[in-house]
N, C-alpha and C positions, 0 to 999 in steps of 0.2 A: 413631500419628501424634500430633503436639504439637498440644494445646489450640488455638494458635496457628494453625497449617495447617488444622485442622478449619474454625478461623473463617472463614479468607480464601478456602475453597473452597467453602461454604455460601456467602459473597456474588456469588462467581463464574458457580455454579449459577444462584440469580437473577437475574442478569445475562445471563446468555445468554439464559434463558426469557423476560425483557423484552422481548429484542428476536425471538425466533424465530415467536413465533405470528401465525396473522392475514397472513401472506406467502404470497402465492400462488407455485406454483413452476411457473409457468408464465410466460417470457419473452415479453413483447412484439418486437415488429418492429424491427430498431435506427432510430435516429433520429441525424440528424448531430449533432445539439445534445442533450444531458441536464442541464437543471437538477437540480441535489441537493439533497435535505433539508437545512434548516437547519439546524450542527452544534449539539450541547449543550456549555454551559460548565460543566456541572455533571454527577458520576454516582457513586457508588454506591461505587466500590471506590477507595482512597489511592492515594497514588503509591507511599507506603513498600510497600503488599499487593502493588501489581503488580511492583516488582522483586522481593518476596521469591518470588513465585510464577513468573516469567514463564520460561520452558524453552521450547528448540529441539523443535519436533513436525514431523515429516516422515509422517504417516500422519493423515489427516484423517476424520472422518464422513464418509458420503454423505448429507450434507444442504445447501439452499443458501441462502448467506448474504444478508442481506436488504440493499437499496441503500441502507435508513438507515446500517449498518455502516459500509460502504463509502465513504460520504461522511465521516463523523467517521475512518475514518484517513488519508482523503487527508489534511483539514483537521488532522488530526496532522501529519503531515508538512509539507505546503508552506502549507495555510491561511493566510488573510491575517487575522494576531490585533490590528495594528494601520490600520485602515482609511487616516487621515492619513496615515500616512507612507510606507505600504503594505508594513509590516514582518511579516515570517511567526510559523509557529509553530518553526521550530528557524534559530539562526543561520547566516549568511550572510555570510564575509569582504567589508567595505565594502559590505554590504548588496547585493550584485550578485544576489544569486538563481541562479547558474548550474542547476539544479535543473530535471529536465523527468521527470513523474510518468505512466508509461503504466500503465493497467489493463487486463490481460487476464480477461475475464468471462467464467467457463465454466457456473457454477452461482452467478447473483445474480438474485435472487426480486425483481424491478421491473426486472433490467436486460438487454438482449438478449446473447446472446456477442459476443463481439466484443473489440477492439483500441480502446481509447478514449487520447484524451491530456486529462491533468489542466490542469484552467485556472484557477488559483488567484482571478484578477479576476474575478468573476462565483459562483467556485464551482459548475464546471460541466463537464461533457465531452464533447467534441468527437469524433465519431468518426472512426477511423485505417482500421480494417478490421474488416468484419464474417465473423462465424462463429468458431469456439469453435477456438482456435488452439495450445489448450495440446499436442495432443498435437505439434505443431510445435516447440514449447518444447522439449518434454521430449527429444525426439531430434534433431529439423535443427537447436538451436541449441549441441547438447553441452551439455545439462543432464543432471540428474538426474533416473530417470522417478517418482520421486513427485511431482516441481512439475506432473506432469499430472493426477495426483488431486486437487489443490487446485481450490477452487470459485472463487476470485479470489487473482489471481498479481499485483505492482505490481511494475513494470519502476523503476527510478530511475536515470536516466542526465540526461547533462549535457553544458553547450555549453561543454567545459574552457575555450577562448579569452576567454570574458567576463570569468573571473578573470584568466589569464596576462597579460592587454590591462594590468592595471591592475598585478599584482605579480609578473611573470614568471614565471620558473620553480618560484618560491616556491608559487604560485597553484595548482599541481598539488595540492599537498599540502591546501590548504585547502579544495579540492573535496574529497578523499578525506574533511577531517573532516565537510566537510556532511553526504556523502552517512550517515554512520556518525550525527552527530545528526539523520535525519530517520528511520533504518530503526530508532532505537532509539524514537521518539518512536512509531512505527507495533508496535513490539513492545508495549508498554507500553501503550496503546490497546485493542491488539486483547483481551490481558488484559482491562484493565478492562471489556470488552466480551464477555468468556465466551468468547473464542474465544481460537485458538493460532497461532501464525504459525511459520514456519521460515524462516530465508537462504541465500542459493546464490549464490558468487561463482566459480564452474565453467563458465563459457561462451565462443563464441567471439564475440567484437565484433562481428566483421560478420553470422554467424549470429544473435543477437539482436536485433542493430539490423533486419536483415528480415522479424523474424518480428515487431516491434511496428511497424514502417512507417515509422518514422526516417528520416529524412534526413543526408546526409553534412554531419558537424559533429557528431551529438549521439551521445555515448561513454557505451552502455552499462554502469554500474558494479555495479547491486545488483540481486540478485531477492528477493521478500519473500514469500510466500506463507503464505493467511491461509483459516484453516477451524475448522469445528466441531472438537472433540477428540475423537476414538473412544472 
């Protein structure tokens, strides 16, 4: 292994151990409302270490990740990094946000299982449906059954109309790029965070819209799933 590799896996290693200790892995009762930890703007690993490092993992630990994690990739993803204008962490054609961030919690140490929806204003989560729903994922939605070994699964789907309202047909494509800069911004993250993520665009629309509690409008596009590395 190059000098180089050595390095950025040695920070990596510390990073996970940062955050793993001192969590209890024992879920609380769900709660409709979850305020989150406030995200860090600062940590440990570049941005250059996390692309050079970050790889597709579909086989996870059986360990579970802690609801600080959890909250710093949503705030990856959809976070509001400009309070004023109320601008995120990954672009958004004319700023519209179409973007709606569900977490499926099977194995998160502060968080109950359950179906949560991401609430960017507040930094917070609302819950959708309670009880550990992955193994739902992994067969009633035509996934793949390792997203049911993962200990937190982030649904990214979208209300395509908000864009199309404003740039038609055009509007399609530019959700597609969202949704691609918020699941890279959540890869990159989870890295810098010791953990390993995998994607899965293998589903059926209306099977995953039920199995996160969706409502008719919001279009299913990305699964992300996020765990310790074996």
């Amino acid at each position: 292994m190059r000098p180089v590799h050595v390095a950025v896996m040695a920070v990596l290693v510390t990073a996970a151990g940062a955050w793993a200790t001192a969590q209890s892995e024992t879920s609380p009762s769900p709660e409709s409302h979850v305020s989150l930890p406030a995200p860090r703007l600062d940590g440990s690993v570049s941005v250059e270490a996390a692309i050079a490092a970050r790889r597709t993992v579909r086989e996870f630990a059986d360990a579970p990740v802690p609801i600080e994690a959890v909250s710093q990739l949503l705030w990856a993803a959809q976070g509001i990094t400009d309070p004023a204008r109320g601008r995120r962490a990954a672009p958004s054609a004319g700023a519209l946000y179409p973007l709606e961030l569900f977490v499926l919690s099977g194995a998160v140490a502060g968080l109950a299982p359950g179906v949560y929806r991401y609430q960017p204003a507040g930094h917070r989560l609302s819950l959708v449906r309670s009880g550990d729903v992955r193994p739902e994922l992994a067969t009633g939605a035509g996934c793949q059954p390792w997203l049911g070994r993962a200990p937190v699964v982030l649904v990214i789907a979208a209300r395509v109309p908000r864009t199309t309202a404003k740039y038609g047909e055009r509007g399609v494509r530019y959700v597609h790029m969202e949704v691609g800069h918020a699941a890279e911004n959540v890869a990159l993250q989870a890295l810098a965070l010791g953990l390993a993520s995998g994607v899965a665009g293998s589903f059926t629309d209306e099977g995953l819209r039920r199995v996160v509690g969706g409502e008719e409008g919001v279009t299913p596009l990305y699964v992300v799933a996020v765990g310790r590395r074996k």
